[in-house]
C-alpha positions as CSV (number, residue, x, y, z in Angstrom):
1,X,14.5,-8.4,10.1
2,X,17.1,-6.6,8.5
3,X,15.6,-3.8,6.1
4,X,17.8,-4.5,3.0
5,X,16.7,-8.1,3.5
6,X,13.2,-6.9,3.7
7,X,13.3,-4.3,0.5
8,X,15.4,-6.7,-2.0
9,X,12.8,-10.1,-0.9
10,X,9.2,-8.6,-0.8
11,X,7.4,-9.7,-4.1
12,X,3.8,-9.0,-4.7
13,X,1.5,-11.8,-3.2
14,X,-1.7,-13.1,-5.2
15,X,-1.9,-16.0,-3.3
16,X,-3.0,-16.3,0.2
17,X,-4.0,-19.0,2.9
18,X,-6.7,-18.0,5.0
19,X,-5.2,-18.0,8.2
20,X,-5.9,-15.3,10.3
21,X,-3.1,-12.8,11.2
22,X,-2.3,-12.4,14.9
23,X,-3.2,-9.0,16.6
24,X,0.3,-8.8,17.6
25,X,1.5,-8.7,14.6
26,X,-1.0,-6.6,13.0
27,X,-0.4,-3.9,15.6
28,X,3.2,-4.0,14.7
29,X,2.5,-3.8,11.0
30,X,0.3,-0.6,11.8
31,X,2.7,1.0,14.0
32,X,5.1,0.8,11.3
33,X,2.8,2.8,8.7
34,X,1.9,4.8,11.4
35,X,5.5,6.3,11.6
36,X,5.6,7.1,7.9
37,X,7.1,10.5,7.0
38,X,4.2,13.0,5.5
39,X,4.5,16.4,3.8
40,X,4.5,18.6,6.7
41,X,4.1,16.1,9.1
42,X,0.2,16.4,8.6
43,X,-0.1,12.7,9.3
44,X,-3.3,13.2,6.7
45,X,-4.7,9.9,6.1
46,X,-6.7,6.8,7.7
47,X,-6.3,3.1,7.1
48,X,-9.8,0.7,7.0
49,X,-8.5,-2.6,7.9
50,X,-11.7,-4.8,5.8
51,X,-12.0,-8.7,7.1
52,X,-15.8,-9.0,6.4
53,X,-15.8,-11.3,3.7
54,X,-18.7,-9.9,1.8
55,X,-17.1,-6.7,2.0
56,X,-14.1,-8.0,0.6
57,X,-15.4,-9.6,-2.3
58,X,-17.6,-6.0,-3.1
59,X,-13.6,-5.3,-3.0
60,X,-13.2,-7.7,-5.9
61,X,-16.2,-6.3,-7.9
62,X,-14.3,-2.9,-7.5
63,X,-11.0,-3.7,-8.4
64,X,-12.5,-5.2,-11.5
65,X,-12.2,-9.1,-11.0
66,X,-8.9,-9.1,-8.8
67,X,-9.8,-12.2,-6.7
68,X,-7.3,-12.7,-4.1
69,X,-8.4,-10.1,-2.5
70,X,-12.1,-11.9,-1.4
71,X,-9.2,-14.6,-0.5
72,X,-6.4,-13.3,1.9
73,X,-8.1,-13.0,5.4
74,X,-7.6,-8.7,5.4
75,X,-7.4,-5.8,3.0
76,X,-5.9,-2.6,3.7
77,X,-7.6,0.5,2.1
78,X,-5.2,4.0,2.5
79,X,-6.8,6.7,2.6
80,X,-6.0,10.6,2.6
81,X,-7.8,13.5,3.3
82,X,-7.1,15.6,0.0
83,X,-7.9,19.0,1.9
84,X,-6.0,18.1,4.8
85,X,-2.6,17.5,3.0
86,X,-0.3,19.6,1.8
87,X,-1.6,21.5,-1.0
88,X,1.9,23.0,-2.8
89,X,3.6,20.0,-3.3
90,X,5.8,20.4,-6.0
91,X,3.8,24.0,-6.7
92,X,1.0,21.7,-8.9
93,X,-0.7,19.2,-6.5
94,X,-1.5,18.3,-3.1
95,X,0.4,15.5,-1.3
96,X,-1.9,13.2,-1.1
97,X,-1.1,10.4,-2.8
98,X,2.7,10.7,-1.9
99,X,1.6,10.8,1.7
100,X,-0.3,7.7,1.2
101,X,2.1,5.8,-0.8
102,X,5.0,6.4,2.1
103,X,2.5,4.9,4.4
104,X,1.6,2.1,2.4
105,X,5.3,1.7,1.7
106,X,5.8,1.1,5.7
107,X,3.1,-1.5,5.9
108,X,3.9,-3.5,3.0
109,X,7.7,-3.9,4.6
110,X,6.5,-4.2,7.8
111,X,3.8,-6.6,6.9
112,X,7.2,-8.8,5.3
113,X,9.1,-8.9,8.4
114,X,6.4,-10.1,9.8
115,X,6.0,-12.9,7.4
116,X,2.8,-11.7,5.7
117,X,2.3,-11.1,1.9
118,X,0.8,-8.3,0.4
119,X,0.1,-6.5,-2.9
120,X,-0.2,-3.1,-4.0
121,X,-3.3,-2.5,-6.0
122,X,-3.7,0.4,-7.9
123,X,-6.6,-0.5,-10.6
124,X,-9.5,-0.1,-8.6
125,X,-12.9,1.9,-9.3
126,X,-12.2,4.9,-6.5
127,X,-16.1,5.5,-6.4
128,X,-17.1,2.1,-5.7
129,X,-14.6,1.1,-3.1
130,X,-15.9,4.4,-1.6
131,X,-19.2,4.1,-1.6
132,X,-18.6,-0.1,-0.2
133,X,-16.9,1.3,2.7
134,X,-18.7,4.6,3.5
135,X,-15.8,6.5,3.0
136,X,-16.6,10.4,3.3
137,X,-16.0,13.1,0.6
138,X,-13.0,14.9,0.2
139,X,-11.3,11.7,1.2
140,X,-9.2,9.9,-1.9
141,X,-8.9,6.0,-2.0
142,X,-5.0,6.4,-2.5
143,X,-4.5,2.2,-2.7
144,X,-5.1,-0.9,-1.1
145,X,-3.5,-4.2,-0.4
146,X,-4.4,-7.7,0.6
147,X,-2.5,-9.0,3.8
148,X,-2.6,-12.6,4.7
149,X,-0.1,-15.6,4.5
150,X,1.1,-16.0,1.6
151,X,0.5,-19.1,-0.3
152,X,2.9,-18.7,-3.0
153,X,6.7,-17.0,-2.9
154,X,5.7,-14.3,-5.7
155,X,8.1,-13.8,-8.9
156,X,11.3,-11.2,-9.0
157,X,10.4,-9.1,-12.1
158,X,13.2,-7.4,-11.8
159,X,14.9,-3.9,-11.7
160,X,16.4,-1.8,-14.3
161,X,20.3,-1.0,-13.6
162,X,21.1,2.1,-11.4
163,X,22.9,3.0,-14.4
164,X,19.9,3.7,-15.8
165,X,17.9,5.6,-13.9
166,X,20.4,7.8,-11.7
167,X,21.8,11.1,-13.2
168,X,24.4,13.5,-11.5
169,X,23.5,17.4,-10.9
170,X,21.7,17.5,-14.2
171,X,19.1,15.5,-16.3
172,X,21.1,13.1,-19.0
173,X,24.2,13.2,-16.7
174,X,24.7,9.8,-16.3
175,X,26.9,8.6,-14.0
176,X,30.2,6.2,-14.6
């Protein structure tokens, strides 16, 4: 698939079948994030893939009420190692959750071109999806995503015009 086709048509997926996903294509999916850029090239992060079903719906619970993911047939938990990454980013934070958003960046396009839906979720209790998975300290819950079929083609919200948001050399520099 062509990756301007792939950017400009993913939409967030809420509704899935619960077909399972071939290996095949799951392996591609996770070879894509796989090859995400990272500061430093500390590759600093882990993916839990989570089919149990009961574990998925403790999922639900922490992600206050967000049902489709008991639903689609997988959820994707990132994870980064917050001592492991790159601690100056910026001078004011580690690169953590940067890290782990280019990753989950990868897999939600690669997960499209392979005809799966997914959807970023960032309102989740960090603790409790922790503590459900056994994830260690010192390791940040960065997002997740269901990954399934999706049962629905997801709305366009739309995007604000590059006029708005892109400024030349300086801030307020809009360009004409």
């Amino acid at each position: 698939m062509d990756l301007y086709k792939a950017i400009n048509e993913r939409r967030s997926i809420r509704k899935y079948r619960e077909d399972k996903i071939e290996k095949e294509k799951l392996q591609r999916v996770l070879e894509a994030a796989r090859r995400a850029p990272s500061a430093k090239n500390l590759q600093p992060w882990k993916i839990i893939l989570v089919e149990d079903k009961d574990l998925r719906l403790g999922l639900v619970a922490a992600s206050k009420g967000q049902k489709f993911l008991g639903i689609a047939p997988l959820v994707a938990v990132i994870c980064t190692d917050e001592e492991e990454c790159y601690q100056d980013h910026g001078d004011y934070m580690s690169s953590f959750a940067v890290d782990g958003s280019i990753l989950m960046d990868h897999f939600t396009l690669a997960a499209f071109a392979e005809g799966l839906g997914t959807c970023w979720i960032g309102k989740f209790s960090e603790a409790k999806v922790k503590s459900l998975l056994d994830i260690p300290e010192g390791w940040r819950v960065v997002t997740m995503t269901p990954v399934g079929y999706p049962a629905e083609e997801g709305d366009f919200r739309g995007r604000k015009p590059l006029s708005d948001i892109i400024f030349l050399d300086k801030w307020g520099n809009k360009i004409t």
